[in-house]
DRENPA-3360 file (N, C-alpha, C; in nm, 2 decimals, always signed):
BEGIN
1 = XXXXXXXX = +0.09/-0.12/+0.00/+0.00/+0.00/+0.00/+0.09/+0.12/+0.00 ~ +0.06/+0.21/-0.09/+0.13/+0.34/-0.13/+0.10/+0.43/+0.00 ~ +0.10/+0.51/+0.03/+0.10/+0.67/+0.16/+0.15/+0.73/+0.08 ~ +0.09/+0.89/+0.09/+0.10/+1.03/+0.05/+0.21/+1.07/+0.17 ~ +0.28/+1.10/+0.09/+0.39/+1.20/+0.21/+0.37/+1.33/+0.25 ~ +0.31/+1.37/+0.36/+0.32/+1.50/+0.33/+0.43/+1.59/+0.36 ~ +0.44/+1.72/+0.27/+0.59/+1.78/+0.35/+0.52/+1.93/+0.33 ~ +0.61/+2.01/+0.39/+0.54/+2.16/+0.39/+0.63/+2.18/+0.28;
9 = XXXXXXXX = +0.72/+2.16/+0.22/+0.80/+2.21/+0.10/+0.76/+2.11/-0.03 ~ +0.83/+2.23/-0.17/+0.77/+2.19/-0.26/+0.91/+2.02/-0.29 ~ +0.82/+1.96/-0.40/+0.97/+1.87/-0.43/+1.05/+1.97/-0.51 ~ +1.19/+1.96/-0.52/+1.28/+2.05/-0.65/+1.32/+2.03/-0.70 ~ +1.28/+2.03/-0.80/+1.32/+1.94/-0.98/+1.44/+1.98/-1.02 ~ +1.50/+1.93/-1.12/+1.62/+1.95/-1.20/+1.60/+1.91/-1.32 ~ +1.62/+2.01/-1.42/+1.58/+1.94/-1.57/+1.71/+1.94/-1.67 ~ +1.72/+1.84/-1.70/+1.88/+1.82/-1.79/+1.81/+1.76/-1.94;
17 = XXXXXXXX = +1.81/+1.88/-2.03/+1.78/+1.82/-2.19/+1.84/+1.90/-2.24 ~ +1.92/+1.82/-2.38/+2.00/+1.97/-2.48/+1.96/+2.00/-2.58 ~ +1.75/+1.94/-2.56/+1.72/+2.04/-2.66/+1.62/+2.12/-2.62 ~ +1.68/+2.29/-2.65/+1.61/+2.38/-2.58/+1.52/+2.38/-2.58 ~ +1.40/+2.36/-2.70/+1.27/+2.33/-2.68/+1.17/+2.28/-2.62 ~ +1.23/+2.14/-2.60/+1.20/+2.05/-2.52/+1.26/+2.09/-2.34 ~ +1.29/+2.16/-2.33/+1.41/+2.15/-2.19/+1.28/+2.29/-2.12 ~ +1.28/+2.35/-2.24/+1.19/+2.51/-2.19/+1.03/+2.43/-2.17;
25 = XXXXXXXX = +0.98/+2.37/-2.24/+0.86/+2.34/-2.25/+0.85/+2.22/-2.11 ~ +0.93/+2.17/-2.04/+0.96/+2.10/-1.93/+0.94/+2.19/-1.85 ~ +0.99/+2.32/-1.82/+1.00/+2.41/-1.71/+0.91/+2.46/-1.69 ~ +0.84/+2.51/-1.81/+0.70/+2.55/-1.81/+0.61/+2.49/-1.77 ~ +0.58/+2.34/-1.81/+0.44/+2.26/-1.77/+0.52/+2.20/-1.62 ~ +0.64/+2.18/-1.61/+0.63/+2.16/-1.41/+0.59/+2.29/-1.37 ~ +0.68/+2.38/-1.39/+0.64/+2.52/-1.32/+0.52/+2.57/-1.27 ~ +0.36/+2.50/-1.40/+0.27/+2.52/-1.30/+0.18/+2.43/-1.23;
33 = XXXXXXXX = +0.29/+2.34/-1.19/+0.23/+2.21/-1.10/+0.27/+2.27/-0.95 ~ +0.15/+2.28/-0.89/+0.14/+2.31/-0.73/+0.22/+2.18/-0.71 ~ +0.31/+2.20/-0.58/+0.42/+2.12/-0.48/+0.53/+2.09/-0.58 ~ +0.59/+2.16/-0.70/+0.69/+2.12/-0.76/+0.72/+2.28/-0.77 ~ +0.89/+2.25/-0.73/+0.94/+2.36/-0.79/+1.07/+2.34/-0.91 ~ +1.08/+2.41/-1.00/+1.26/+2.36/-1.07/+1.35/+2.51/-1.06 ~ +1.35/+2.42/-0.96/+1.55/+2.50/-0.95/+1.67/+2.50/-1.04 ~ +1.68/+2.41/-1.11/+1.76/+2.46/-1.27/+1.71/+2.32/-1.37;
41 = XXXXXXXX = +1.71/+2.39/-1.47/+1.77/+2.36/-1.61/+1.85/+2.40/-1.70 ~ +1.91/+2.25/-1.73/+2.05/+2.26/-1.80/+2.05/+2.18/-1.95 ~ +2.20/+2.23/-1.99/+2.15/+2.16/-2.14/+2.29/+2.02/-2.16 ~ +2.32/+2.04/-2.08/+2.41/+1.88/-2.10/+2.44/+1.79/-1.92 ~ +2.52/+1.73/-1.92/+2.51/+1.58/-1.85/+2.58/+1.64/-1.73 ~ +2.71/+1.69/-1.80/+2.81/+1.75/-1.72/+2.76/+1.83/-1.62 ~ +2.70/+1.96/-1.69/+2.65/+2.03/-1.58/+2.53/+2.04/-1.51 ~ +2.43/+1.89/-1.51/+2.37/+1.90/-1.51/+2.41/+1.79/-1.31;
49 = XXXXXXXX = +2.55/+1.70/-1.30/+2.65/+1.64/-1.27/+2.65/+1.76/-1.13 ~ +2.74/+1.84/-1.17/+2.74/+1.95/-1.10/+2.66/+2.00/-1.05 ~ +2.54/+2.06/-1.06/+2.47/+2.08/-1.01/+2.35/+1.98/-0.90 ~ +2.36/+1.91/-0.94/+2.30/+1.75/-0.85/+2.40/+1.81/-0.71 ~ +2.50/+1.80/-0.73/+2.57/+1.79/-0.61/+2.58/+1.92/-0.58 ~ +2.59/+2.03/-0.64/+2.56/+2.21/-0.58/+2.46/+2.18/-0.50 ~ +2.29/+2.12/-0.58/+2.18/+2.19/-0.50/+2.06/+2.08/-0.45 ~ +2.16/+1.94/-0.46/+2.06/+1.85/-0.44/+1.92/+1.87/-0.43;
57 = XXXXXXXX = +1.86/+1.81/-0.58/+1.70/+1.85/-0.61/+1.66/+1.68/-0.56 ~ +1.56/+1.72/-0.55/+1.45/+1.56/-0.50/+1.47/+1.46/-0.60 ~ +1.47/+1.57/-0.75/+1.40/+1.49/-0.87/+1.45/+1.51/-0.99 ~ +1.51/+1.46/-1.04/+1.63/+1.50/-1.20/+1.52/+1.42/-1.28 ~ +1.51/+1.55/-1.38/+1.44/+1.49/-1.51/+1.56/+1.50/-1.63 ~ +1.63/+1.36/-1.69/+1.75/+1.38/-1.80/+1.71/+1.32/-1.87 ~ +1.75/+1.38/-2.02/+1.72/+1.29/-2.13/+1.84/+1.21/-2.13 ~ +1.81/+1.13/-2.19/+1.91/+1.00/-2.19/+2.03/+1.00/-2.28;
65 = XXXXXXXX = +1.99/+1.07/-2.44/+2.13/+1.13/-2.51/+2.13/+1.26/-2.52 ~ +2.27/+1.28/-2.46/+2.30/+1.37/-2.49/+2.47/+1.42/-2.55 ~ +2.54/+1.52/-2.56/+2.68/+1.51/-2.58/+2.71/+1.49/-2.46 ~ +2.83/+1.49/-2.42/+2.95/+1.52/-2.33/+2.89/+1.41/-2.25 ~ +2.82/+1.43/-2.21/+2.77/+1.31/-2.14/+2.65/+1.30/-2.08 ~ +2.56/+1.13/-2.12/+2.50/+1.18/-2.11/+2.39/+1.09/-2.00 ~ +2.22/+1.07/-2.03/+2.16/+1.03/-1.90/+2.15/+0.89/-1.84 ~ +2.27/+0.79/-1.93/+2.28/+0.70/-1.89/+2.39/+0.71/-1.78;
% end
């Protein structure tokens, strides 16, 4: 049996896609989901790497190819 967690804070996303379109249109439709917030998006693996460990988000949304490296 699943349980609802509740928390007084939002969860905080992380979005990693390198294509802008797709990466912007991700920020947008979380952005207006009540209890989610995204605290960054990025356009490759690396800095997407980096930042996990800057601002530890709840929730990494990566696409899976990308250059440099990517969401495998």
């Amino acid at each position: 049996e699943m349980r609802a967690v509740q928390s007084n804070r939002d969860v905080r996303v992380l979005i990693c896609d390198d294509n802008p379109i797709q990466r912007a249109s991700m920020v947008e439709c979380l952005s207006e989901q009540i209890g989610l917030q995204v605290i960054c998006a990025v356009s490759d693996g690396l800095e997407a790497l980096r930042r996990v460990t800057e601002l530890q988000p709840d929730v990494v949304i990566c696409d899976l190819v990308m250059t440099r490296l990517d969401g495998f």
